[in-house]
N, C-alpha and C positions, 0 to 999 in steps of 0.2 A: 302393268300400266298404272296400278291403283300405286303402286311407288311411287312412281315419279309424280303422279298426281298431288300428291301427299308432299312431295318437297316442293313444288312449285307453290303450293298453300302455304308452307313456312315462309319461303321465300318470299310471296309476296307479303306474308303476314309481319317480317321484322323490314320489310322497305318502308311500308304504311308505318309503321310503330317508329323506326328512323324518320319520316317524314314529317309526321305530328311532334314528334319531339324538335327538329330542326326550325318547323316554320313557329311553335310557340317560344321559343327559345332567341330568335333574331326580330329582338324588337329595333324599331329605327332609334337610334340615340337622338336627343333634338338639338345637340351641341354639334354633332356631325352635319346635321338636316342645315343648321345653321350657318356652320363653315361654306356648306357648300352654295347659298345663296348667298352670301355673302360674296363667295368666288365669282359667283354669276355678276352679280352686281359689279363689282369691279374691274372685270373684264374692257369694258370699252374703254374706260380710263387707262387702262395698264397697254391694251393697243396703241392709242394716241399717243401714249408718251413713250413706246418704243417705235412708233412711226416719226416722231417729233426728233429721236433721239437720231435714227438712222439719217434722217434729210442733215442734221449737222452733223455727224460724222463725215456723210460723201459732200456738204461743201468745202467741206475744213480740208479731205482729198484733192480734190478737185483745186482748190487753193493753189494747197502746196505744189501738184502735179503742173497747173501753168507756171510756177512762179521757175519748177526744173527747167519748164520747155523754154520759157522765155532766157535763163542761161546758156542752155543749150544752143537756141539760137542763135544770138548773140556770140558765143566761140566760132559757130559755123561761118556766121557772117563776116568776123574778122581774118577767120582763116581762108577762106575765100575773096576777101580784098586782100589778103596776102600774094593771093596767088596769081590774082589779076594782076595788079599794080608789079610785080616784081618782072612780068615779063619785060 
């Protein structure tokens, strides 16, 4: 028992010794700290102007899609007075 005792002491003894070495070791860079508010800050900006971007893409769709239907129509409608008027 006094074994295992004995390893579980080393063990925890190089996790503590890994641990202090890890947390003294990971300071915050202020170049990182800084990108990343920076990120934040620009965030609403960068939404709006992919919200702004999406509303004219789906008008500029929506355009084009009446501008097929109203051809579309239009062959329907002639073909259809075709078929009236020939009886």
């Amino acid at each position: 028992m006094i074994k295992y005792l004995s390893n579980t002491v080393k063990i925890t003894g190089v996790v503590a010794i890994l641990f202090f070495a890890l947390s003294v070791n990971s300071k915050a860079d202020e170049t990182s700290v800084n990108n990343v508010l920076n990120s934040i800050k620009e965030t609403p900006q960068k939404v709006s102007t992919f919200i702004e971007s999406e509303v004219e893409k789906t008008k500029e769709y929506q355009k084009n899609s009446w501008s097929q239907v109203k051809i579309q129509l239009a062959l329907l409608k002639s073909k259809l007075s075709e078929i009236f008027t020939s009886n």
